[in-house]
N, C-alpha and C positions, 0 to 999 in steps of 0.2 A: 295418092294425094293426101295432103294435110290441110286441116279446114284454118282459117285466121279470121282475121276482120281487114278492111281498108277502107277509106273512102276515098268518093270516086268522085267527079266532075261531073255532076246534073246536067246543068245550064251554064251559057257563057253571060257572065254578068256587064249590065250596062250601065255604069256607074260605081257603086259600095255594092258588095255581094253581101247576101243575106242568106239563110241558112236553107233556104231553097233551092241553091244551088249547089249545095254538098248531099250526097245520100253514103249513108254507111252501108258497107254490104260483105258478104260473104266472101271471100278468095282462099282457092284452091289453089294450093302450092305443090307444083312436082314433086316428084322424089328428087333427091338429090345424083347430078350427073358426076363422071369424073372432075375432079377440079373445084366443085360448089361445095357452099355451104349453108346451111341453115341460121337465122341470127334470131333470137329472140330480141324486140327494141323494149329498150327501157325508157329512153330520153328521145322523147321527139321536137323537133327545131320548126318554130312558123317565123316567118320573114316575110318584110314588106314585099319585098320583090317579088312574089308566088303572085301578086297580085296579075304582073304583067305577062304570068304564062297565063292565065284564064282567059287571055284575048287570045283571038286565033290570026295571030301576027308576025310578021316574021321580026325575031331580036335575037340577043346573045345566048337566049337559052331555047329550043322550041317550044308550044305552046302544050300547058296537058289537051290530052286525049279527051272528049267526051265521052262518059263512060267508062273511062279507065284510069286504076289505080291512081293518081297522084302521088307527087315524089315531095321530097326534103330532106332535110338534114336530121340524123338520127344516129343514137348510141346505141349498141348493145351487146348481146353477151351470142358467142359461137355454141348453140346447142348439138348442132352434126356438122362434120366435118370430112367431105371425100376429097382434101386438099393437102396435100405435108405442107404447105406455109400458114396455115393458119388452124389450133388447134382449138380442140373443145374449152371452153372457158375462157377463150382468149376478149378481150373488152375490144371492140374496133368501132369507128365509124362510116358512116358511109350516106349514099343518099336517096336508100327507098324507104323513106321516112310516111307518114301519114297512115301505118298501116302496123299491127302488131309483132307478123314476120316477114321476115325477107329472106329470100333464096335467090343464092345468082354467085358467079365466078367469085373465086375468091380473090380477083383482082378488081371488084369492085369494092372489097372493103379494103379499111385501112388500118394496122393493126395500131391501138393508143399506145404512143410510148410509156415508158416505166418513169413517170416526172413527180409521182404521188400526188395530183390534184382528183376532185371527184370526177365524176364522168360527165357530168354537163358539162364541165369545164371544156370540152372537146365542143360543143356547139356553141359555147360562148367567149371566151378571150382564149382560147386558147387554139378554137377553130376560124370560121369563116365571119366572125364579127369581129372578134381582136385581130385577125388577117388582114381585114377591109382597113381597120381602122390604123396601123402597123404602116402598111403600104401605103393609104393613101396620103397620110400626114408625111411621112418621111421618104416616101421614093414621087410621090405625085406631084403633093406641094414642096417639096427640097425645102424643110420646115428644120431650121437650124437652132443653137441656142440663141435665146436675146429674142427671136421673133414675138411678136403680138399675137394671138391665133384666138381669131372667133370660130366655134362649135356651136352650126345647130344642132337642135334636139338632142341635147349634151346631158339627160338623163335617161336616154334611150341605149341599146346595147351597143351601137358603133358608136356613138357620141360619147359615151363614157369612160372608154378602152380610150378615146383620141385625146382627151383630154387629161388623163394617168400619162397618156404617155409623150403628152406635150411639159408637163410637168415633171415627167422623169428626164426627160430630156433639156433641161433648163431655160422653157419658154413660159411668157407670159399666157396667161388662157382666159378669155371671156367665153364662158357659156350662158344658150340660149334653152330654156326648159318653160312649160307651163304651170303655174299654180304652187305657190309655197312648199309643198312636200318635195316634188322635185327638185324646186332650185336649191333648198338645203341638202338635198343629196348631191348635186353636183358643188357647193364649197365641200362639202365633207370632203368632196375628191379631191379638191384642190385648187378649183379654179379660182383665179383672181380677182374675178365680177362675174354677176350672172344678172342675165335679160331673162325676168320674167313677160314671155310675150300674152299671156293673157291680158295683164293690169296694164299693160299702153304698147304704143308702136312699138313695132319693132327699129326701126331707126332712132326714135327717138332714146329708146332704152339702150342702144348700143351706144350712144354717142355719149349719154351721162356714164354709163360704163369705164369708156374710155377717157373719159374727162376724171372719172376717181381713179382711178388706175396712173394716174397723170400720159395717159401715153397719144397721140396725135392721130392716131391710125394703125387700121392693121397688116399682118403681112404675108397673113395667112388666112385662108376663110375652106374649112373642113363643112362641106356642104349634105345635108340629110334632109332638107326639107325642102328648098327651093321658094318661090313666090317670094314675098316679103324678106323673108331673111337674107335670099339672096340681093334682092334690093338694097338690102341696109346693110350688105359687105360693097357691094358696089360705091355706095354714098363715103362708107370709111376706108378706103382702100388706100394706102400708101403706095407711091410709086413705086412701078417691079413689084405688087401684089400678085401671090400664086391662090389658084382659089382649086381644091381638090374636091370636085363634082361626083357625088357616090349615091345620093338618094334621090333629091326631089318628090319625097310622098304626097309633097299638097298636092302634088295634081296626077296621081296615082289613079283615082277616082271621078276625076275631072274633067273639064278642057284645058287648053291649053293658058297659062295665065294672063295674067291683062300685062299690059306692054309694060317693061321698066322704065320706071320714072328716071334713074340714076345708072343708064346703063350705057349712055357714053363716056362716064368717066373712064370705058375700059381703054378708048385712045389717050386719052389725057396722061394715066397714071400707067399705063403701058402694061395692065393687069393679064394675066398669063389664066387662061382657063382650060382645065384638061377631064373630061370625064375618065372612070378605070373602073376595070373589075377586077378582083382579087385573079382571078385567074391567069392575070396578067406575069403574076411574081411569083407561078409554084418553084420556079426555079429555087429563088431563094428563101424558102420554106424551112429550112435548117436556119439561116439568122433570125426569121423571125422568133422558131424554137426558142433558139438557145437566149435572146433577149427577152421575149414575153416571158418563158420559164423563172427565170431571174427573176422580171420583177414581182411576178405572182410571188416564189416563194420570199423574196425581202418582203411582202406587204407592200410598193409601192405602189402597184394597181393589183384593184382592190375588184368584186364583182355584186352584183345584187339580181336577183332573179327573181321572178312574177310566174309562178307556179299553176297549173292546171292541172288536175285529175284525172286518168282516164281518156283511152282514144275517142271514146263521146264526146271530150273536151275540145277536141282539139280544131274546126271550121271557129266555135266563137272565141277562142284566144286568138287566133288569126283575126280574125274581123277588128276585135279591142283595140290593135293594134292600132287603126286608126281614128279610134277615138280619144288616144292616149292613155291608156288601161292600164299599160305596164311599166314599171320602172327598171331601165336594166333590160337583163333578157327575158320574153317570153318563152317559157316553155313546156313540154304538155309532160307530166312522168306518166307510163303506163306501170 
């Protein structure tokens, strides 16, 4: 046995988890079988969506364990190897993140192609957030050039991939961020207007938006927060508006939200609404490559990361998460 760290699922949280619900603890790792590997993690991945395995519910992913390990998205380097496909040193990713090492098949990693970005880059645009954000914009919403495309929380890690790559692909983009630092991050990206929704409504800021913008409505609405901003894609929607449903955090923590004010315009404007998980599209996982690749190395999407220290770190970068803590991706380096 080899001794590591991980943590582990205390309690199931009722509402916002707080740090009594995580405890760090000892884990014993096998020896290595035929086939497995050893991975030292360097890069670990916290994501809203962890939230919804803490419930003991049934959905698309099952719920963690009580008392047992937690998973995520994590990078790291091949220390032993009793596998011929995957050799010592090799970089991969994979998803027994939350813990220092990982042992297991070595078809649960994935070896990083040879593309020369850093290794985060695998948990952030060039993994399962620039995937989400890839897919959902251009196979979910069928987000064409010339479209209008409102992005919530469009200085967040999917919202900001959606937005590069509404711009790379020669669409109008209104994003939605909170508090001056952000929305300057999201124009540096590119966007054509940004709704600060601290400083007023959300409707209201999208409508002046789209009034500088000179454009009538929009035609696409890239959704990460839900509540309100969903509302205020509702109110602006252009007839045949597709709206790609991927987050909904405001009510992560929540109940369910108060009724939509502007949510029968979805018969009126004939608005087309579709949730997805990336997992939807591993098929096409090679176009994603080979276009995100491009546009990282031209420089046209661009990345920004909100750093943690240490697997100590890693329960309250999660939690920040939603108090709006990070710009970009969060993530933990061990």
């Amino acid at each position: 046995m080899t001794g590591t760290r991980a943590w582990h699922l205390k309690a199931r949280p009722t509402g916002l988890p707080d740090m009594s619900h995580f405890e760090l603890k000892p884990l014993d790792l096998p020896a290595l079988g035929e086939g497995e590997v050893r991975v030292e993690n360097r890069w670990l991945s916290v994501d809203p969506y962890m939230r919804g395995r803490m419930n003991d519910v049934k959905s698309y992913a099952p719920p963690f364990e009580l008392g047992a390990p937690m998973q995520g998205g994590a990078v790291g380097t091949i220390v032993e190897s009793h596998s011929p496909d995957l050799a010592v040193g090799d970089t991969v990713f994979h998803m027994m993140g939350w813990r220092e090492q990982a042992v297991g098949p070595a078809s649960a990693f994935t070896r990083a192609p040879a593309m020369g970005v850093e290794d985060f880059q695998w948990l952030g645009n060039l993994g399962l957030t620039g995937a989400t954000a890839y897919f959902g914009l251009l196979r979910v919403a069928e987000a064409k050039p010339g479209d209008v495309v409102f992005v919530s929380a469009a200085a967040g890690a999917v919202g900001s991939a959606v937005v590069q790559i509404a711009k790379a692909k020669g669409m109008t983009v209104i994003g939605s961020a909170g508090g001056a630092e952000k929305c300057a991050w999201v124009r540096e990206l590119g966007a054509d207007a940004v709704v600060d929704y601290k400083a007023q409504p959300v409707v209201k800021g999208l409508m002046e938006a789209l009034k500088a913008i000179g454009a009538d409505g929009i035609d696409v609405y890239f959704d990460n927060v839900g509540g309100d901003h969903l509302d205020a894609a509702f109110a602006a929607a252009r007839n045949g508006a597709r709206f790609a449903i991927c987050g909904m955090i405001e009510g992560y923590n929540a109940g369910p939200p108060p009724a939509f004010r502007y949510i029968m315009r979805v018969i009126a404007a004939r608005i087309t609404i579709k949730g997805f998980l990336y997992f939807d599209y591993l098929s096409e996982m090679p176009d994603f490559y080979r276009d995100m690749g491009g546009w990282i190395a031209s420089g046209a999407v661009k990345s920004r990361e909100t750093v943690r220290d240490g697997i100590e770190a890693a329960p309250q970068a999660f939690l920040d998460l939603f108090a709006g803590a990070n710009v970009g991706k969060m993530l933990v380096r061990l």
